[in-house]
C-alpha positions as CSV (number, residue, x, y, z in Angstrom):
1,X,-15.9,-5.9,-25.5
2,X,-14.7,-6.8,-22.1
3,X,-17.4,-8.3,-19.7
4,X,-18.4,-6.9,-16.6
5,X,-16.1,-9.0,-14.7
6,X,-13.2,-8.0,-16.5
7,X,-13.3,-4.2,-16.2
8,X,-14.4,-5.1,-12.0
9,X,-11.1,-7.5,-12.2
10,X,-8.8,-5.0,-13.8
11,X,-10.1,-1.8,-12.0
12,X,-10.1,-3.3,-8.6
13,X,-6.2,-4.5,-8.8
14,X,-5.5,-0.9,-9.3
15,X,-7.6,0.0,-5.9
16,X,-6.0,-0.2,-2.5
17,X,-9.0,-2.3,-0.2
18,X,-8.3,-3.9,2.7
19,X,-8.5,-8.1,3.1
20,X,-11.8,-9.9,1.7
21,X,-14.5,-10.1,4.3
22,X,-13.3,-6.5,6.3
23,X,-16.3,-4.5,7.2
24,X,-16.6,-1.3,5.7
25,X,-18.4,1.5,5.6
26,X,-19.0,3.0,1.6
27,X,-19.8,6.8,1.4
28,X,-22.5,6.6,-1.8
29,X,-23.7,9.7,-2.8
30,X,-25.2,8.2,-5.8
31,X,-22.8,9.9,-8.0
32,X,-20.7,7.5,-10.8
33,X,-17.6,8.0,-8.6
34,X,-19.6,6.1,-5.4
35,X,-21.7,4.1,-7.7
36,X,-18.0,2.3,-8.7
37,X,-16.8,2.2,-5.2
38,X,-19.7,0.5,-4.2
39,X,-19.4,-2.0,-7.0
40,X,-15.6,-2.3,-6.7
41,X,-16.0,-3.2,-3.2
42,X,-18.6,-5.6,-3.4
43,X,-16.3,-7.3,-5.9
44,X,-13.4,-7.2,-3.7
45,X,-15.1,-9.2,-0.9
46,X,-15.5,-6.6,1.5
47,X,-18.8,-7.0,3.9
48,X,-20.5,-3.4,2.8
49,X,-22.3,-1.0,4.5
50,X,-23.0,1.8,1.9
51,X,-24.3,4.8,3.6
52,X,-26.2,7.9,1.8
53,X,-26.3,11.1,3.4
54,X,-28.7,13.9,2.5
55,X,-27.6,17.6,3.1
56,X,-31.3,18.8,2.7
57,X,-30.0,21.6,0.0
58,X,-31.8,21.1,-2.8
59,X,-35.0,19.6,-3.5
60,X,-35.4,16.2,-4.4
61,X,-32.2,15.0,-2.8
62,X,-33.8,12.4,-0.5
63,X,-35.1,10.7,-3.3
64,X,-31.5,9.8,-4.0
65,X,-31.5,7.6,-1.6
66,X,-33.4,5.3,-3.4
67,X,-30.4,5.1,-5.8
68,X,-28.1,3.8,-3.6
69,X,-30.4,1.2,-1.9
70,X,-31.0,-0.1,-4.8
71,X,-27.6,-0.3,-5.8
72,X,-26.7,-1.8,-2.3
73,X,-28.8,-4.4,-2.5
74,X,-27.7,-5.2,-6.1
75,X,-24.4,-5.9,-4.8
76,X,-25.1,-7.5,-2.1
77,X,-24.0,-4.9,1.0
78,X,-26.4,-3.4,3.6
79,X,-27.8,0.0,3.3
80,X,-28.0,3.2,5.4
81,X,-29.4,6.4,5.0
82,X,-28.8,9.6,7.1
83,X,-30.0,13.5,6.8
84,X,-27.9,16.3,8.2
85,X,-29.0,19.8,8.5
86,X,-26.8,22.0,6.7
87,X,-27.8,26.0,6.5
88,X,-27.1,27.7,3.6
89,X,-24.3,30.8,4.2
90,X,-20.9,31.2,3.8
91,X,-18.2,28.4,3.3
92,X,-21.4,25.8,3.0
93,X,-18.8,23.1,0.9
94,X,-16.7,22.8,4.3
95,X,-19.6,22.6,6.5
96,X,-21.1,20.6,4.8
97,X,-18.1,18.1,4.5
98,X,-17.9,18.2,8.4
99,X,-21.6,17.3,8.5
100,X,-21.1,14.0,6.5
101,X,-17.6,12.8,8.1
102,X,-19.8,13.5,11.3
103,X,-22.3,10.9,10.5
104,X,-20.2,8.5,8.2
105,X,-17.4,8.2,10.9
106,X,-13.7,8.7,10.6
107,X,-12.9,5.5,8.4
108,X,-15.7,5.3,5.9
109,X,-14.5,4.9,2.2
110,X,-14.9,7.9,-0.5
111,X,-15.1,7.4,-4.0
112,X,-12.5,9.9,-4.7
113,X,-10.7,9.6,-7.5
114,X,-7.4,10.7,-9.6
115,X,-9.1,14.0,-10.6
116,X,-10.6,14.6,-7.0
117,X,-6.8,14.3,-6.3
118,X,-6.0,16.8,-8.6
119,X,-8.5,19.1,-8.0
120,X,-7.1,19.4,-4.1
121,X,-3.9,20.4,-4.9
122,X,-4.9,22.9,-6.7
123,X,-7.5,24.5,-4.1
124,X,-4.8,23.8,-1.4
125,X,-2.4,25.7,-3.5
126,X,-4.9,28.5,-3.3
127,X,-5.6,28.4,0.2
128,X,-2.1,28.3,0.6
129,X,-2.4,25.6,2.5
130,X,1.7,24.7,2.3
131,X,3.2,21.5,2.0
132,X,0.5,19.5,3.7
133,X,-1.7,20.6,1.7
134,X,-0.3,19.7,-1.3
135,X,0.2,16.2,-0.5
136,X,-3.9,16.2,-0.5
137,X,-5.3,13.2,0.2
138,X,-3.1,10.1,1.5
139,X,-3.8,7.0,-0.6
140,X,-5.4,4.1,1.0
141,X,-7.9,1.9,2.6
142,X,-10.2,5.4,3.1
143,X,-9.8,6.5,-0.1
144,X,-9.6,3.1,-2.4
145,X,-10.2,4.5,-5.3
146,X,-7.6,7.5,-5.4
147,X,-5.6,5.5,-8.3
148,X,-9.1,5.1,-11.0
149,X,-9.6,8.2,-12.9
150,X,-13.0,9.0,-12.9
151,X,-14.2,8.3,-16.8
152,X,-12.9,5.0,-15.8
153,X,-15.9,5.2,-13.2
154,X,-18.2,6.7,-15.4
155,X,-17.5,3.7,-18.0
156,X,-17.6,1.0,-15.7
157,X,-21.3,2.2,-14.5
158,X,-22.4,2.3,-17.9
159,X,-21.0,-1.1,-18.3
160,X,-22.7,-2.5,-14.9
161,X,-26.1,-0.5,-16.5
162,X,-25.7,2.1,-13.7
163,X,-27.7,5.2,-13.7
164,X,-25.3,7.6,-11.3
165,X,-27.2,10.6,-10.0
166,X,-26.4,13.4,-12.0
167,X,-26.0,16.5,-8.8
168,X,-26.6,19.7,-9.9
169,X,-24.8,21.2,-7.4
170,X,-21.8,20.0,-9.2
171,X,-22.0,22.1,-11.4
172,X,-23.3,25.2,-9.6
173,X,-20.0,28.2,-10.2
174,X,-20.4,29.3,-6.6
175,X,-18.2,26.4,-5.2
176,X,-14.3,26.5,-5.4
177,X,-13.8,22.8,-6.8
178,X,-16.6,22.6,-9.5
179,X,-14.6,25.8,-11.2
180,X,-11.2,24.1,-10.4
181,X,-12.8,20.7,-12.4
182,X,-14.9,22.6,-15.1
183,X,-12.6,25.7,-15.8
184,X,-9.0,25.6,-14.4
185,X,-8.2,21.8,-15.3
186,X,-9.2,22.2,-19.0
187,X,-7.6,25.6,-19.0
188,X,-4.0,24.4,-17.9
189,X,-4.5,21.3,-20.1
190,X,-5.0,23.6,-23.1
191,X,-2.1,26.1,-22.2
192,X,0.6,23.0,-21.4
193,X,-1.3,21.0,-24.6
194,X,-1.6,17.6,-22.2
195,X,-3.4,16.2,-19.3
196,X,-1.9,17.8,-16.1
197,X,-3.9,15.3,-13.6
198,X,-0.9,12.9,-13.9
199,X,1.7,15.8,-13.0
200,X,0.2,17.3,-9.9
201,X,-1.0,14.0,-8.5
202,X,3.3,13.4,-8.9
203,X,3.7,16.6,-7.1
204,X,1.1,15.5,-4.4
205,X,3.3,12.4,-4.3
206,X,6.5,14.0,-3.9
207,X,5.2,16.7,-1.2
208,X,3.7,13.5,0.8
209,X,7.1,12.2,1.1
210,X,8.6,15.1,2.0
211,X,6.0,16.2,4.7
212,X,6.5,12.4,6.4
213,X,10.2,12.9,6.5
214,X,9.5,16.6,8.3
215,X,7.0,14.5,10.2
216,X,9.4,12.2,11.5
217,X,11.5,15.0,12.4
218,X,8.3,17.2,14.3
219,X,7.7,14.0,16.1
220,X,10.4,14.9,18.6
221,X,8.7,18.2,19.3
222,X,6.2,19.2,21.8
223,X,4.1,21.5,19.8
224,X,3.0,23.6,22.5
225,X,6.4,24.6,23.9
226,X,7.2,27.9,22.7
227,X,11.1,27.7,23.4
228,X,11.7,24.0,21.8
229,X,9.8,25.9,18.6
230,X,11.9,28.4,18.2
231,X,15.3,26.4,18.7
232,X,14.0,24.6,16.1
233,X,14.6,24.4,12.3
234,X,11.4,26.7,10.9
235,X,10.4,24.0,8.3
236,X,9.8,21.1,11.5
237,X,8.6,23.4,13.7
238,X,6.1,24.5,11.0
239,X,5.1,20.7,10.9
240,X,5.0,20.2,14.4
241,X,2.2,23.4,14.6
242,X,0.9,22.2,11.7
243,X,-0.4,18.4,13.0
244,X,-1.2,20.2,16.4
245,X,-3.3,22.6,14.8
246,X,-4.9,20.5,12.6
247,X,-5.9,17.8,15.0
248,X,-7.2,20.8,17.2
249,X,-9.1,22.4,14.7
250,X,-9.6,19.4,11.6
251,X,-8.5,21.1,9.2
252,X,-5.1,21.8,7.7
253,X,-3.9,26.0,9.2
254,X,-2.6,28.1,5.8
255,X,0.9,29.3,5.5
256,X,0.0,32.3,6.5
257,X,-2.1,30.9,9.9
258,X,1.2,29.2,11.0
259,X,2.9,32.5,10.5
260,X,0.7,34.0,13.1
261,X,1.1,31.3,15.0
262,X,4.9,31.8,15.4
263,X,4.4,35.3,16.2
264,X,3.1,33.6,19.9
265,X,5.7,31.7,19.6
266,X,8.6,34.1,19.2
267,X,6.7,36.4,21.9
268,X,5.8,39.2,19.1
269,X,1.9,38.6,20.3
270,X,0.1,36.9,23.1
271,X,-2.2,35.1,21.0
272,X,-4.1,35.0,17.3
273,X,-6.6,33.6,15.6
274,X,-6.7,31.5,13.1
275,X,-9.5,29.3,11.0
276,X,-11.5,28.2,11.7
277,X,-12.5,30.0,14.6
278,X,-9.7,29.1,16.8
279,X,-7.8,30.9,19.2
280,X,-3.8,30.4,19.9
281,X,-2.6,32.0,23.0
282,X,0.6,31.9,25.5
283,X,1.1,31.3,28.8
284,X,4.5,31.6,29.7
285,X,6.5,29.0,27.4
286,X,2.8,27.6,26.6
287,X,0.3,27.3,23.4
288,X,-3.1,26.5,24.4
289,X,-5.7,26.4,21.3
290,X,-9.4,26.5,21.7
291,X,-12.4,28.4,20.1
292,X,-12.0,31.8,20.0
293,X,-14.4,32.9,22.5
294,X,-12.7,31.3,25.5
């Protein structure tokens, strides 16, 4: 059996961390995916703050906390723990999301994972969320892990004699992603008889590339002039709306958002809304976006 060291050497060469000694900032839920980041990381060299956040939505959940501090301190990186208040309503995943980015900061690490990956494309492709969206989430220093799948994170946790927190709210039907992992995943592997995590994460790949090129292209554009949009090709101007729109509103508009969109832009409507709860309107040749009351 390998030793500890072995699976930490041969995992981490397949992670994409930045130099020895960069601080960081670990999001550790406590999970097996987090519990490996964090161990991966300390074994990389990195100078580690791991940070736990508690939603407050179920009970027991600050207890969890306890996990990771102990888990920090094993591997020598400093520990934080924070508590957001989350409501429980409509679209709670989301909001929630936005509560913990709020408090981890816009370059913490995730543990997410090959199947994570996997699992985006397909609830992009059912938002309709278009090319961008597809692409899912760009490999590198904030997501380290993106290349590991995840019973390679489960084993090396049992290895390290880990005890991840086992979330129940994984497992809970309400939320989009745990029936995308626990349903749709083994479904399509049992209809195409192998393991489709490797093809989509391709597709992601290959839709990444693309999107940069159109990127590239959008860069040119200013995506609040109406007339530059409409001389342009529909795929960049698309793109150029598209990274507007989602540094506006911080998330990635549908297909069928940017289509509303182009309706300003082609002068067919004076403004639209579009999620979430964003407001694109015209002023002469003009977009302006803000929240939908103003």
């Amino acid at each position: 059996m390998p030793s500890d060291g072995d699976l930490l050497d041969r995992l981490t060469a397949r992670c994409t961390f930045p130099a020895p000694g960069t601080e960081v900032v670990c999001a550790v839920s406590g999970g097996a995916d987090s519990l490996a980041l964090l161990a991966l990381a300390g074994g990389a060299g990195l100078a580690v703050t791991a940070v736990h956040v508690d939603h407050g939505l179920r009970p027991g959940s600050a207890a969890e906390a306890d996990v990771v501090a102990a888990a920090a301190e094993r591997f020598g990186a400093r520990f934080r723990s924070e508590t957001v208040v989350v409501e429980p309503g409509s679209d709670l995943e989301n909001r929630a999301r936005q509560a913990r980015h709020r408090v981890l900061g816009p370059d913490a690490m995730t543990g997410h994972t090959a199947d994570d990956q996997a699992e985006t494309v397909l609830i992009n492709l059912l938002r309709g969320a278009g090319l961008d969206g597809i692409a899912a989430m760009e490999p590198g220093f904030r997501h380290p892990i993106l290349g590991l799948r995840r019973a390679e994170t489960v084993a090396l946790c049992a290895q390290l004699r880990l005890e991840p927190v086992d979330d129940p709210s994984n497992h809970d039907p309400r939320f989009v992603r745990n029936r995308i992992r626990h349903e749709a995943l083994p479904l399509l592997a049992d209809i195409s008889d192998r393991d489709p995590v490797p093809l989509l994460i391709r597709t992601a790949d290959h839709a990444r590339r693309v999107a940069a090129d159109l990127t590239t292209l959008a860069a040119a554009l200013d995506p609040t002039d109406c007339r530059a949009l409409r001389e342009a090709l529909p795929s960049v101007a698309h793109q150029a709306l598209r990274r507007w729109l989602q540094g506006a509103t911080d998330y990635p508009p549908t297909a069928a958002e940017l289509e509303r969109v182009m309706t300003v832009v082609r002068g067919e409507a004076v403004a639209c809304e579009i999620e979430p709860g964003f407001r694109i309107a015209r002023s002469g040749q003009q977009l302006s976006a803000g929240p939908a009351s103003f």
